[in-house]
N, C-alpha and C positions, 0 to 999 in steps of 0.2 A: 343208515342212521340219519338218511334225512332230516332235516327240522330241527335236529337237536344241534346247537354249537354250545354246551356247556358238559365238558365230559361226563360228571355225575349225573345229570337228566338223560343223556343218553344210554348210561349202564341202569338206571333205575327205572331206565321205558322196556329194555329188556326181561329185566325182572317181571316188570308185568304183562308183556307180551308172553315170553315163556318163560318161565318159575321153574321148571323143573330141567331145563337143559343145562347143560354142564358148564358150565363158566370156568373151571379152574380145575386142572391135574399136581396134586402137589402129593409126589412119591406116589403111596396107595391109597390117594382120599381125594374123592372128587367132589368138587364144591359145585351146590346151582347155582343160579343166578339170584334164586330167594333167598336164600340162605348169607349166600354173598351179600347182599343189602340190607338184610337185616341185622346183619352186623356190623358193618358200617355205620348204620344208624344208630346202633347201642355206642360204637366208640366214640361217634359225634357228639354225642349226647357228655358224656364225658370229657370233651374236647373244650364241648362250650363253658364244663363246671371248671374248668381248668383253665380258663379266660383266653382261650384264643376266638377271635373274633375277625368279621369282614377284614380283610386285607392284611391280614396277621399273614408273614411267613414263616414256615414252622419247618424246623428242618430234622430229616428221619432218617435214622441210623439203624437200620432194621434190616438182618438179608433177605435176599427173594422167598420169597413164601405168599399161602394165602394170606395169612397175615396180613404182611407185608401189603398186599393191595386191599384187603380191607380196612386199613389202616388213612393208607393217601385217598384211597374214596369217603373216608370222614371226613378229613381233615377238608376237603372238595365241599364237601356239604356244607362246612362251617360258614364257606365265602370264602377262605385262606388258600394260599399257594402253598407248596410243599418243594424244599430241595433235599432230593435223597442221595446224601453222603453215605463216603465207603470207613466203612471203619478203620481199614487198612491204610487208610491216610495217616499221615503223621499228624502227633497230637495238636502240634502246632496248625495245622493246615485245619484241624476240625475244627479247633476253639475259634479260629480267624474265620472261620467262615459262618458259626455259629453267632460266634459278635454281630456282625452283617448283617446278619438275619433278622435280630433285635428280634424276638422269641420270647412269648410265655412260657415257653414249654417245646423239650426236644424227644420224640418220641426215641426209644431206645430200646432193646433185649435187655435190659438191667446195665448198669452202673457201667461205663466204659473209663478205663484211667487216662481221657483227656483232659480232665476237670473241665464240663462244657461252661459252669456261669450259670446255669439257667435250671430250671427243674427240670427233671427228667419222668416222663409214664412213660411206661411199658402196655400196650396193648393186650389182654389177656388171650390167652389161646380158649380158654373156657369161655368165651362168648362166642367165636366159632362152634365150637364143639355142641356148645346148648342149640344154638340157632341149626345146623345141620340134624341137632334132635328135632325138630319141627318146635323147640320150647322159644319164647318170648326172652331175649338175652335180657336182662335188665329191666328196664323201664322200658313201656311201650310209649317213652317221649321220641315225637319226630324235631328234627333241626332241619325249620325252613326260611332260608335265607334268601332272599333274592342278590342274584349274583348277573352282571351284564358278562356279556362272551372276549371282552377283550379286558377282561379280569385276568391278572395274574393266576394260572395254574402252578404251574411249576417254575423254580429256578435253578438253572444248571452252570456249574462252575467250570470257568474254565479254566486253560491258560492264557497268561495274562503277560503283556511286554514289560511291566513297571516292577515286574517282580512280583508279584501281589496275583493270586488268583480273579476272577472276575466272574459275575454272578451273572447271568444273564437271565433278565424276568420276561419268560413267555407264558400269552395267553392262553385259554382256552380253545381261541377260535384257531390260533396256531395250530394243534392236533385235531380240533374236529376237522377241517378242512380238506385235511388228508386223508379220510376216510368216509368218504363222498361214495356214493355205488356210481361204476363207470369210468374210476380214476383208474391210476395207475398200478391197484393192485386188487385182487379179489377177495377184500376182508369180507367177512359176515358170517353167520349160521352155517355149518358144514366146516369150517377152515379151521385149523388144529397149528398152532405157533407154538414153539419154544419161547420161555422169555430168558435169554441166555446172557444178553447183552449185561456190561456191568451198568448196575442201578442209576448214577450218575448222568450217563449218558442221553441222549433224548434221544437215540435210538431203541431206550430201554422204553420211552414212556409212547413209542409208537408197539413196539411187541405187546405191551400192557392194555395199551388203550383200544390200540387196533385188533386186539382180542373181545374185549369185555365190552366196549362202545358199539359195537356194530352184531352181538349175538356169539360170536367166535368164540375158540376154547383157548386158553392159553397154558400150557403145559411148563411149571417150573422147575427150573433147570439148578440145581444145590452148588453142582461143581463152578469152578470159576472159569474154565474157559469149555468149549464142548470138543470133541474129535469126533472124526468120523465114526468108528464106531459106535459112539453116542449118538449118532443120527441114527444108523439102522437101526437101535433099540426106539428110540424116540419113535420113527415110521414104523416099525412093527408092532410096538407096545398102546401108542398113543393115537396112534392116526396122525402124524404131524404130517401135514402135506407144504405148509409155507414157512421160510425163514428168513431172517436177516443176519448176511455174514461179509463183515470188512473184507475187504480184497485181499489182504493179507492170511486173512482166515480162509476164503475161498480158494485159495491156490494152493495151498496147505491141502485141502479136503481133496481138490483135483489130485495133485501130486501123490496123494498118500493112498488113496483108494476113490476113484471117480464115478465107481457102479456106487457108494455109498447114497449119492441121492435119488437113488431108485424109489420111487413110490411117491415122490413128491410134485404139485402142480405145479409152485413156482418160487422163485429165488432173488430175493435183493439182495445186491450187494453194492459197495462203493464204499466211500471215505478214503479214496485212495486211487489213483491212475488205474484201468485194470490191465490188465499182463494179456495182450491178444493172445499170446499161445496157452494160457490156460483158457479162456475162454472158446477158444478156438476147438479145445478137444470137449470141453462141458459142450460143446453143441451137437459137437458129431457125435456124443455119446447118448447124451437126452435130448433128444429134438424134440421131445412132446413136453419137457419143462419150459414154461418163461423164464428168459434169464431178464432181469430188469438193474441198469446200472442207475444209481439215483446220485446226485447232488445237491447239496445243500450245505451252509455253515448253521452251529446251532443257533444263531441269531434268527433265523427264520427254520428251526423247528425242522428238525431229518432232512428232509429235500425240499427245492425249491425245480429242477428240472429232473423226468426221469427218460429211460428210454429201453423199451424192450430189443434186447439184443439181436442182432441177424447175425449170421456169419460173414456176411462181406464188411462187417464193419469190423472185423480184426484186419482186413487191409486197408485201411485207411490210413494215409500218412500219421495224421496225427491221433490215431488210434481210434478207442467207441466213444464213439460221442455222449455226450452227458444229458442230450435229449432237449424236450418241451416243458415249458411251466404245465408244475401241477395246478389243481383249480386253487382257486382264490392264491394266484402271485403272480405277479410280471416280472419281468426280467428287461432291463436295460440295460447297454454297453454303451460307458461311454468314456470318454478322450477330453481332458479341461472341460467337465460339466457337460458335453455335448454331445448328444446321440450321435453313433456314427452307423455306416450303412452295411449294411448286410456286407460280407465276404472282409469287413472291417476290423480291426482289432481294438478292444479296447476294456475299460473293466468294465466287471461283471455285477449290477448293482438289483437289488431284491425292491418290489415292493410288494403289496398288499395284506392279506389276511395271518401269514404268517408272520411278520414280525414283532419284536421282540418288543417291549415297551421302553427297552433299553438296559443300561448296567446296576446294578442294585449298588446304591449308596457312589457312582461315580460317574457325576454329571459332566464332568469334561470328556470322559471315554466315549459317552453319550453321546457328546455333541460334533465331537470329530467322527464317529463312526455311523450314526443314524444321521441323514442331511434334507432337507429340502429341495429340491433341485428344482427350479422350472423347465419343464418338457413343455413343447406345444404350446408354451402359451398361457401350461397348469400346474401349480404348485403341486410336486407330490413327492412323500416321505421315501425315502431310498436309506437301505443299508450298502453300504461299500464293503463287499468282501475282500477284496486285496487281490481278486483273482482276475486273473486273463482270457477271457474268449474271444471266440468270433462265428457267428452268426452264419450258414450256409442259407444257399437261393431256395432251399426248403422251409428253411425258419430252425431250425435243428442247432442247437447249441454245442459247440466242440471247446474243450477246456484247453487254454494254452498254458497256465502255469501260475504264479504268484508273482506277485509286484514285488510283495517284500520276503521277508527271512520265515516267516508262519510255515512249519510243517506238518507232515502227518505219518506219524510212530503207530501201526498195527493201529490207526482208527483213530488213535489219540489225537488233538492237535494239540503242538506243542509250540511256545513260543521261547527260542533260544535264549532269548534275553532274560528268561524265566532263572534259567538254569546259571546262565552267567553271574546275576546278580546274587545266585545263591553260593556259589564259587567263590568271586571275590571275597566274602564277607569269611572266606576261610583263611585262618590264619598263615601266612606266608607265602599266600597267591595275591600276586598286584595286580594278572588283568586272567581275563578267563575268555575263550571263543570255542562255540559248539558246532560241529562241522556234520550234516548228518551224511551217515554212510549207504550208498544205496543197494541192493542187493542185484542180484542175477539179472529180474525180471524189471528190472531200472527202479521198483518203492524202494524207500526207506526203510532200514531192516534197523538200524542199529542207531545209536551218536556214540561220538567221540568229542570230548572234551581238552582242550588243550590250554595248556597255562603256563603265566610265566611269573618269577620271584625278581624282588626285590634284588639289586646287583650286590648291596652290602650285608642280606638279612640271610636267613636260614633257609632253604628250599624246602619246600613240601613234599611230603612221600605221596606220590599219586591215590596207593592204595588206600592212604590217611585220607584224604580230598574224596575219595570216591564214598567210602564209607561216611563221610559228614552228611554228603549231600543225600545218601540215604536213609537217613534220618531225616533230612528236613523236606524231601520233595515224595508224590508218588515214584509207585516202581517206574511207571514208562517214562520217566523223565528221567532217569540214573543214566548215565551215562555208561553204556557197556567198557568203552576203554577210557583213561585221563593217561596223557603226557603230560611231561612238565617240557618245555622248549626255551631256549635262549632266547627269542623273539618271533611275533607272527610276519609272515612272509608275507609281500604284498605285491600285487600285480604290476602292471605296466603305468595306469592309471591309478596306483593307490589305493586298491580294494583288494582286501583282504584273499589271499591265494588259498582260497581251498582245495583246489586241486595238489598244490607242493603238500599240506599238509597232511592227504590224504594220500599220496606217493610216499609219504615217512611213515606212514600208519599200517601201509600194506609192506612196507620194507622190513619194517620190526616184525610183521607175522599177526598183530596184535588190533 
């Protein structure tokens, strides 16, 4: 997809390169590339009578489907970004993030009971349907907008420490970037994806884009999460030869059935530490698949370092490395603003084509977490991830850990204070602390929640607290177990003991 850094120009040079190759598998209807753009441009068109305009963010409540991406390919057309919400979100979390959006219009499957604020279209299936007849969906009006590459595309919510979710506005040139020919993975014409990921995610808008932008087919995935046998039907049915799967999910597919990726060229995964012994056996088992570990926060757009796997990097003290900047990013470490040297330790700060433009509607989030830094002498923009590496005499990046509290739940990142603040505000809980639990393979498998009451007032029934907070947060942030405790145990130095807490947690069974 050389040349193109506007993802819509790059799916609409396909179309007119080749028209008739398959751009999309949804169940038993396979959509071209023609066909896919020509209806796009019908919703566009519709988009624009519906007053969304240059720099509008519009936010879309649509499940996977063709649809679905002929839909955020309008909406691309207009000049507008697009944040694709889960409906499954609590109605408060949609309407909060709908607000933010400040939106003419929220694209929807019909009438959702969040009460969004804002009008609601529905995309029709019947402009697919005519355009796949070779008919003229609508109007043969085209929407041409000049749009520059570091325009907002998408925005993706995340978790957020103030309580509050956080929108993060990434450009365009963010996902073309990654889909350069001779990067890190073999998108284009021949390569057959699942798009599986949940829509939110901007590992969703890499399965999507890095389908449809580079000639590729992207096979939609209905169920919410996949299992292995859902691959071998996928690689027999579909031709899915590449995927992207959180480490959590990937050690799941080893464990449960490891021939399942049989037939496939190559395999991303990350969002998570990987588990050397699972990886260890994926080798010895497919030595003709790339296993590829990628890194990145979504402030800079899926990855930012990847690294195709060997098997001697399952002995490596400190595990597989997280690898080399993709094109268009650098990678700094540093220590009080200051580069430090190779074999050094220090944080891990992004810069170039992928970053973010920063937080939608929260300029101080902004201003503390995207910074200026002088290097060498030259002013350049850096994201601070809060992460720790260090640098080997290769140049090879190796992940030490987090600075602060920020975790990752099956891919999610989660930030504790999220949770907390949404605790406290329940009634008979005075302070709330979220401890996450790690599983076998040392991730994150679970959180536990732990709280404490008031010495004169009524105590909280956990089960009462558990179910509040699900109602007001997604699933991955619920907290699988809440204690109520006399108070939080504290270390030697006055931090917080989670280890004692977590010794209570496995002593209960619970």
């Amino acid at each position: 997809m050389s040349g193109h850094g506007l993802i819509h120009e790059a799916v609409a040079a396909q179309a007119e390169a080749r028209p008739d190759a398959v751009a999309l598998i949804d169940g038993d209807v396979r959509i071209d590339y023609r066909t896919l753009d020509a209806a796009a441009e019908a919703y566009a068109v519709d988009l624009v009578r519906l007053g969304v305009r240059p720099g509008d963010l519009v936010p879309v409540l649509l499940p996977r489907s063709a649809r679905f991406a002929a839909a955020v390919l309008a909406v691309l057309k207009c000049g507008a970004g697009y944040a694709a919400l889960d409906r499954r979100w609590p109605p408060d979390r949609i309407r909060g993030a709908v607000h933010t959006l400040n939106a003419p219009v929220a694209l929807t499957n019909g009438p959702i009971n969040a009460g969004l604020g804002v009008p609601e279209w529905t995309p029709l299936q019947s402009v697919l349907d005519e355009a796949r007849a070779g008919a003229a969906p609508g109007s043969r009006e085209r929407v041409r907008v000049p749009v520059r590459d570091d325009a907002v595309a998408m925005v993706f919510f995340t978790s957020g420490t103030t309580g509050e979710p956080k929108g993060v506005l990434s450009p365009h040139r963010a996902t073309t970037r990654l889909l350069r020919q001779g990067t890190f993975a073999d998108f284009g014409p021949g390569r057959v994806m699942p798009l599986a990921a949940p829509v939110p995610w901007d590992a969703f808008s890499m399965e999507l884009w890095g389908s449809l932008a580079t000639g590729g087919t992207g096979v939609v995935v209905r169920e919410d999460m996949l299992f292995p046998d859902d691959l071998r039907d996928l690689v027999a049915d579909a031709g899915v030869d590449t995927m992207w799967l959180t480490a959590s999910l990937f050690n799941l597919f080893v464990e449960e059935d490891p021939d399942c990726f049989t037939g496939m060229r190559q395999v991303l995964t990350g969002g998570e530490r990987l588990s050397p012994p699972h990886v260890r056996e994926f080798l010895a088992t497919h030595p003709g698949i790339t296993l590829t570990n990628g890194y990145g926060p979504v402030e800079s757009c899926v990855f930012v370092t990847t690294r195709a796997v060997r098997p001697e990097d399952c002995d490596l003290p400190g595990g597989v490395p997280i690898g080399v900047p993709v094109p268009g990013t650098g990678i700094r470490l540093l220590r009080d603003d200051e580069p430090v040297l190779d074999g050094t330790s220090g944080e891990i700060c992004v810069s170039g084509e992928g970053l973010a433009a920063g937080y939608l509607a929260r300029p101080e989030a902004t201003a503390a977490a995207f910074v200026t830094v002088d290097v060498d002498g030259v002013p350049e923009r850096l994201y601070r991830t809060g992460d720790l590496g260090v640098r080997d005499a290769g140049g090879v990046l190796h992940f030490l850990g987090r600075a602060d509290r920020q975790i990752k739940i099956f891919g999610h990142r989660v930030e504790p204070a999220e949770i907390e603040s949404a605790a406290a505000r329940v009634p008979g809980v005075r302070a709330a602390r979220v401890v996450p639990v790690p599983g076998a393979d040392g991730a994150y498998e679970r959180l536990a929640l732990f709280c404490t009451a008031p010495g004169d007032g009524p105590r909280p029934d956990p089960e009462i607290v558990r179910k509040t907070l699900a109602q007001a947060l997604p699933h991955y942030m619920v907290p699988a177990s809440v204690r109520l405790v006399d108070a939080f145990p504290t270390t030697a130095n006055g931090k917080l003991d989670q280890a004692a807490l977590l010794a209570g947690l496995a002593a209960t069974g619970r």
